[in-house]
Backbone as ProteinMPNN parsed JSONL, in Angstrom:
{"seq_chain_A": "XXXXXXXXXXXXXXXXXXXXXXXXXXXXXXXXXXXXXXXXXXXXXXXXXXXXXXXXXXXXXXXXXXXXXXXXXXXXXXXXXXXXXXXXXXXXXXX", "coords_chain_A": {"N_chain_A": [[10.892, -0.625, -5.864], [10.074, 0.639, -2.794], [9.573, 1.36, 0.743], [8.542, -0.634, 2.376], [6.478, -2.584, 4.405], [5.733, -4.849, 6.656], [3.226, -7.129, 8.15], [2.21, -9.794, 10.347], [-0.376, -11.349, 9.765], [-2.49, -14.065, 11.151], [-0.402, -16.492, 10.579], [0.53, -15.51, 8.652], [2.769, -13.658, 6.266], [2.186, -10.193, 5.574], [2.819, -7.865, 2.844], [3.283, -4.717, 1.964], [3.807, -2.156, -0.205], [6.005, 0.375, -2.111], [5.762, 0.782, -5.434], [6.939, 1.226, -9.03], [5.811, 0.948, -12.699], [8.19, 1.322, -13.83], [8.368, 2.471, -16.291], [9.539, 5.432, -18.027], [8.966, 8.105, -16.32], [6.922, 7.263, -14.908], [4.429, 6.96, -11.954], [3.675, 6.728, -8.392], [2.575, 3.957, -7.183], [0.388, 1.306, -4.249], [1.485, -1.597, -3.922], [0.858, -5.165, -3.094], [1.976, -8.216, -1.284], [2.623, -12.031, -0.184], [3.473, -13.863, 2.16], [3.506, -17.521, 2.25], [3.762, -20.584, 2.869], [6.683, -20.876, 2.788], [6.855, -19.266, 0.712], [7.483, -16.073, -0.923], [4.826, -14.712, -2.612], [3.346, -12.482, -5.329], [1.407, -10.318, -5.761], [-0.157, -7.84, -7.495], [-2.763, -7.655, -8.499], [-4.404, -7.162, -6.3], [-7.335, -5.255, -4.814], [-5.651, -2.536, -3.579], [-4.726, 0.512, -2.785], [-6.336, 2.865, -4.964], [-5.688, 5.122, -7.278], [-7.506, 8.752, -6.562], [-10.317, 10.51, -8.129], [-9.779, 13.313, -8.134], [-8.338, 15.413, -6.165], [-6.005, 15.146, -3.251], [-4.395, 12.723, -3.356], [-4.877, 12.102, -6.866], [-2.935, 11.775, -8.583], [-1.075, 10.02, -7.675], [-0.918, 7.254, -5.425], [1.613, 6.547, -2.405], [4.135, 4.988, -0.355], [2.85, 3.322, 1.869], [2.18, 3.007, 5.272], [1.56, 0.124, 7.176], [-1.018, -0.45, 10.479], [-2.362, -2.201, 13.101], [-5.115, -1.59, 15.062], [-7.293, -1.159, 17.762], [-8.412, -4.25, 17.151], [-9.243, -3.824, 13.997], [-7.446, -2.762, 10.636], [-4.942, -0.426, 9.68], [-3.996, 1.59, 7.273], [-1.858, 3.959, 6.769], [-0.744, 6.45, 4.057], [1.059, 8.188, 1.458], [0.181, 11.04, -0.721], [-0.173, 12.885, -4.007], [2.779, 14.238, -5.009], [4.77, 13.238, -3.362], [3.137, 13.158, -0.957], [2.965, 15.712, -0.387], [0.546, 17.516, -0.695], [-0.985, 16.491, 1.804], [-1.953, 13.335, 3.61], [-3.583, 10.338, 3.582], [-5.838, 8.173, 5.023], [-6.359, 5.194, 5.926], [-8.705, 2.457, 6.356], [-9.124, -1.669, 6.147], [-11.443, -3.683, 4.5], [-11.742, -6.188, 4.688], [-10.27, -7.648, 6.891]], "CA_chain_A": [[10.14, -0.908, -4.652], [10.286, 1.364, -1.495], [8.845, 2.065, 2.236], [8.116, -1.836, 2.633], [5.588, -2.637, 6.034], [5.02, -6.153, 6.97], [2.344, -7.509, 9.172], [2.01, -10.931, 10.39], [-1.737, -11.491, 9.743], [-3.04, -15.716, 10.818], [0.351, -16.648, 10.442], [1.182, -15.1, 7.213], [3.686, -12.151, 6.567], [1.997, -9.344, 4.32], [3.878, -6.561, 2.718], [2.673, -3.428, 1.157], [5.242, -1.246, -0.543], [5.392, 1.479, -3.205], [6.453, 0.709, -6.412], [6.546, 2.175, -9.995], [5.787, 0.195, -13.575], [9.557, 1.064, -14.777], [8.655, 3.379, -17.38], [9.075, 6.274, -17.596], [7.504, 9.14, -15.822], [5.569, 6.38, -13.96], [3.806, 7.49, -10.476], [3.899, 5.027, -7.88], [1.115, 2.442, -6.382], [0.764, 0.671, -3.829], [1.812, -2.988, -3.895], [0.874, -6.086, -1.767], [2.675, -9.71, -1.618], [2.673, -12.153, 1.176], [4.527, -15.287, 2.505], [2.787, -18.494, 2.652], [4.523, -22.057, 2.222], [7.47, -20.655, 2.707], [7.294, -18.407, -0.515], [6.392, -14.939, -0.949], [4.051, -14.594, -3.685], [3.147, -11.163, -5.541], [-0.115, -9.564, -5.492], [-0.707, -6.705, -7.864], [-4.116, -7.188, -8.986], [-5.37, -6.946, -5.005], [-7.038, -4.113, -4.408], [-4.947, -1.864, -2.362], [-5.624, 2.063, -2.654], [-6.259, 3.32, -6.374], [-5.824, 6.682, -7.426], [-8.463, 9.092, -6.73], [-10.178, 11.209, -9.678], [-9.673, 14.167, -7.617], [-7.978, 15.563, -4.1], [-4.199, 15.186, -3.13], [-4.274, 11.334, -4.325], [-5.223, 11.383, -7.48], [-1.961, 11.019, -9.606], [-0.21, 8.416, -7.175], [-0.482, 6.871, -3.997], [2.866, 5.607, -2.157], [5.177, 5.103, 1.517], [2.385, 2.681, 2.894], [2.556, 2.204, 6.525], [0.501, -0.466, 8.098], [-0.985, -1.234, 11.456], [-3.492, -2.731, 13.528], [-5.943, -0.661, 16.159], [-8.401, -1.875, 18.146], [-9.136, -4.974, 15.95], [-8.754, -3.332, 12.775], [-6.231, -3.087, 10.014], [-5.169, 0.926, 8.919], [-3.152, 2.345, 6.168], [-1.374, 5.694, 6.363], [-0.228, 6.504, 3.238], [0.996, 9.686, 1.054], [-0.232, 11.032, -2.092], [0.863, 13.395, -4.643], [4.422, 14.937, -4.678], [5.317, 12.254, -2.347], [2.572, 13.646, 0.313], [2.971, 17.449, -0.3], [-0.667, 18.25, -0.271], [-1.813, 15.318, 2.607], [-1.935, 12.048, 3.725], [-4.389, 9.278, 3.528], [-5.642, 6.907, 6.086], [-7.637, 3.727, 5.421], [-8.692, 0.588, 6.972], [-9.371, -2.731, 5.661], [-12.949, -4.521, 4.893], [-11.241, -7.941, 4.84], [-9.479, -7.613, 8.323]], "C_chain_A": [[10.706, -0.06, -3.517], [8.815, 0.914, -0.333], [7.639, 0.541, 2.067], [7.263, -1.6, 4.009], [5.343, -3.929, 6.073], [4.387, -6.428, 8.226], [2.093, -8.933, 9.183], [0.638, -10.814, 11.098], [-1.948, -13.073, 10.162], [-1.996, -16.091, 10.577], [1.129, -16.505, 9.299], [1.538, -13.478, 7.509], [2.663, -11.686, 5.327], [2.456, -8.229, 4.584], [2.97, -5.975, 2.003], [3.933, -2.694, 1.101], [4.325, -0.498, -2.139], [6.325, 0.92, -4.451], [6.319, 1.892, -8.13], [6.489, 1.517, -11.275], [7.36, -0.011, -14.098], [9.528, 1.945, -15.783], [8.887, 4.817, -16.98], [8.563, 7.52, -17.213], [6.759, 8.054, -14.688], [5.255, 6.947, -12.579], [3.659, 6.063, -9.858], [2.318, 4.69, -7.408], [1.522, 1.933, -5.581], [0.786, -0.552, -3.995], [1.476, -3.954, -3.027], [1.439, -7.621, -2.128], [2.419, -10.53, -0.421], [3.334, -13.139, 0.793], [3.686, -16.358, 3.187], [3.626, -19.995, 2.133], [5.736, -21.679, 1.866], [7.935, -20.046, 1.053], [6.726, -17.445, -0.714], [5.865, -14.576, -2.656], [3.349, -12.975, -3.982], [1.682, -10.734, -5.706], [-0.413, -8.578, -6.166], [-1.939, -6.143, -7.792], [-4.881, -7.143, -7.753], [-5.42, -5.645, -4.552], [-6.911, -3.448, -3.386], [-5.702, -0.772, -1.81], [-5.321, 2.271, -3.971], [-6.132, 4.658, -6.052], [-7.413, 7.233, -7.768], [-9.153, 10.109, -7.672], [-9.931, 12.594, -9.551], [-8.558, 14.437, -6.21], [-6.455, 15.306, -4.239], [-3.694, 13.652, -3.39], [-4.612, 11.077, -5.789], [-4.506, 11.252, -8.541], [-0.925, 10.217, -8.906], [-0.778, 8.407, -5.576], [0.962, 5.896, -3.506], [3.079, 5.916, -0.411], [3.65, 4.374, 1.968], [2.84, 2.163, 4.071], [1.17, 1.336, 7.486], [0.273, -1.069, 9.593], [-1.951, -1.386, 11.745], [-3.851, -1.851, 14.831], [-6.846, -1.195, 16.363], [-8.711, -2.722, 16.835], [-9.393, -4.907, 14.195], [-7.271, -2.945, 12.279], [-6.279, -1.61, 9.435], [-3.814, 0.813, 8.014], [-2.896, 3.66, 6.075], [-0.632, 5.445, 4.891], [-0.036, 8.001, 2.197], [0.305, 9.851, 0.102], [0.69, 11.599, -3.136], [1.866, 13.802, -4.555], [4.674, 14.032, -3.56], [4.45, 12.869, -0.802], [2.663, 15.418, 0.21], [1.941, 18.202, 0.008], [-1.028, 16.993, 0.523], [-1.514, 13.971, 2.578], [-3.093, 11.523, 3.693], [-4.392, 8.484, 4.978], [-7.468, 6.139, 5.571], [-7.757, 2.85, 5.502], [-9.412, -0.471, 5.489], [-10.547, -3.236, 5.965], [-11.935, -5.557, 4.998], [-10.391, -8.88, 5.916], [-9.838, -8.769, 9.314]], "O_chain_A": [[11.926, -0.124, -3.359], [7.692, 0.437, -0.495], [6.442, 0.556, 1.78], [7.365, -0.542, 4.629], [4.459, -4.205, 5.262], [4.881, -6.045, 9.286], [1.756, -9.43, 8.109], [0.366, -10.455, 12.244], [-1.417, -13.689, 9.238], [-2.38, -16.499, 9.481], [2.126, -17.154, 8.983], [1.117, -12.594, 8.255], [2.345, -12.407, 4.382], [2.603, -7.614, 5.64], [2.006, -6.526, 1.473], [4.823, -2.589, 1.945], [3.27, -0.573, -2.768], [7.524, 0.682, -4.306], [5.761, 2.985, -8.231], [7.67, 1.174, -11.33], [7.789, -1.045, -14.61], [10.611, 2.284, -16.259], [8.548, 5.323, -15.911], [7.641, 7.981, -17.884], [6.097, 8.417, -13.716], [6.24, 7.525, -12.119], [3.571, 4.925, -10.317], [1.252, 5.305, -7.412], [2.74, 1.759, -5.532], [-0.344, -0.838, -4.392], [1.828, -3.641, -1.89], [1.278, -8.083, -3.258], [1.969, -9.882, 0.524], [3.741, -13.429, -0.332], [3.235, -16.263, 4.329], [3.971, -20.212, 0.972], [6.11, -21.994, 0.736], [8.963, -20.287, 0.42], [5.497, -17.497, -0.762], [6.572, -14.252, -3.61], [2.89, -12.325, -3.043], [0.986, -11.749, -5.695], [-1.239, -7.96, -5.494], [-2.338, -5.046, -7.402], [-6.097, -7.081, -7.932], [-4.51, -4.942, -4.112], [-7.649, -3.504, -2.403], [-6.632, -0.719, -1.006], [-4.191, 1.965, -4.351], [-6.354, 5.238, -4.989], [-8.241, 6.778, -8.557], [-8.246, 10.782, -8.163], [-9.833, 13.25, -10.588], [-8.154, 13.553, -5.454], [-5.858, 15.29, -5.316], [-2.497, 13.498, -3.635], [-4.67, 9.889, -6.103], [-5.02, 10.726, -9.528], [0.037, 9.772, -9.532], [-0.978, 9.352, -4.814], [1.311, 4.846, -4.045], [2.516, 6.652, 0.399], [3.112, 5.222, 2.679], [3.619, 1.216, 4.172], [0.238, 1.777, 8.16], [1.025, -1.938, 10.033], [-2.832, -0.923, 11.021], [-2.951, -1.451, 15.569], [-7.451, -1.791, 15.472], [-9.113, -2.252, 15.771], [-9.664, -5.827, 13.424], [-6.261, -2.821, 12.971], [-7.28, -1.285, 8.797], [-2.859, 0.048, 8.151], [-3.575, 4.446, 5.413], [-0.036, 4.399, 4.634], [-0.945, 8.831, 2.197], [-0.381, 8.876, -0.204], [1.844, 11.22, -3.335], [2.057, 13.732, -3.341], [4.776, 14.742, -2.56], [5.054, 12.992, 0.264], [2.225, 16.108, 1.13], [1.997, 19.226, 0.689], [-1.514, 16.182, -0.266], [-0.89, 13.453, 1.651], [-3.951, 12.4, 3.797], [-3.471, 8.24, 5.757], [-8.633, 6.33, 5.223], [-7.073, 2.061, 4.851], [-9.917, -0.175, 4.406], [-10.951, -3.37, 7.12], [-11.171, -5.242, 5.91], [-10.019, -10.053, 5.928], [-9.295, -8.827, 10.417]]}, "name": "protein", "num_of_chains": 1, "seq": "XXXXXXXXXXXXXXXXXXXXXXXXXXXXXXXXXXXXXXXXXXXXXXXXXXXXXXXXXXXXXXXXXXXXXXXXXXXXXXXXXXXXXXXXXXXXXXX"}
C-alpha cells in the first residue's frame, strides 16, 4: 500500500491508496476503504479508476490524490511508469 489520501466525506473517513496483488510483476490499482463504526472496512470491488485499453493508463493506475472543488469530488492520479507518460484527473458521480 502507498500514497494514502483521506477525505472526511458525511462524517466518514475515506482512503484511496495504491496497492499491488503481491505477486509478482503485479502493476498497481487503486484502492478504497473507509471508517465507519469505528472500523475501517476494505473496499476493493468499488469502482475506483480501471485500467484503460489504451493511452498512458492502460497497464496501471496509482499515487491517488483526492480533493474536493466547488462541490465536487476529483482524483489526480498517475499512470504508467509511475506517471512517465501523464496524469489523470477524474471526478466522482456519487459525490
Amino acid at each position: 500500500m502507498s500514497r494514502p489520501t483521506i477525505l472526511d466525506y458525511k462524517n466518514i473517513l475515506n482512503l484511496w491508496f495504491s496497492y499491488r496483488n503481491g505477486k509478482k510483476n503485479s502493476k498497481y490499482k487503486i484502492g478504497y476503504a473507509f471508517f465507519k463504526n469505528k472500523k475501517w472496512k476494505l473496499d476493493l470491488n468499488k469502482n475506483i479508476i480501471k485500467k484503460s485499453k489504451l493511452g498512458f493508463d492502460s497497464e496501471m493506475v496509482e499515487y491517488p490524490y483526492v480533493f474536493k472543488y466547488k462541490k465536487k469530488l476529483y482524483m489526480l492520479y498517475n499512470g504508467n511508469s509511475y506517471g512517465a507518460s501523464g496524469i489523470g484527473l477524474a471526478y466522482a458521480c456519487w459525490y
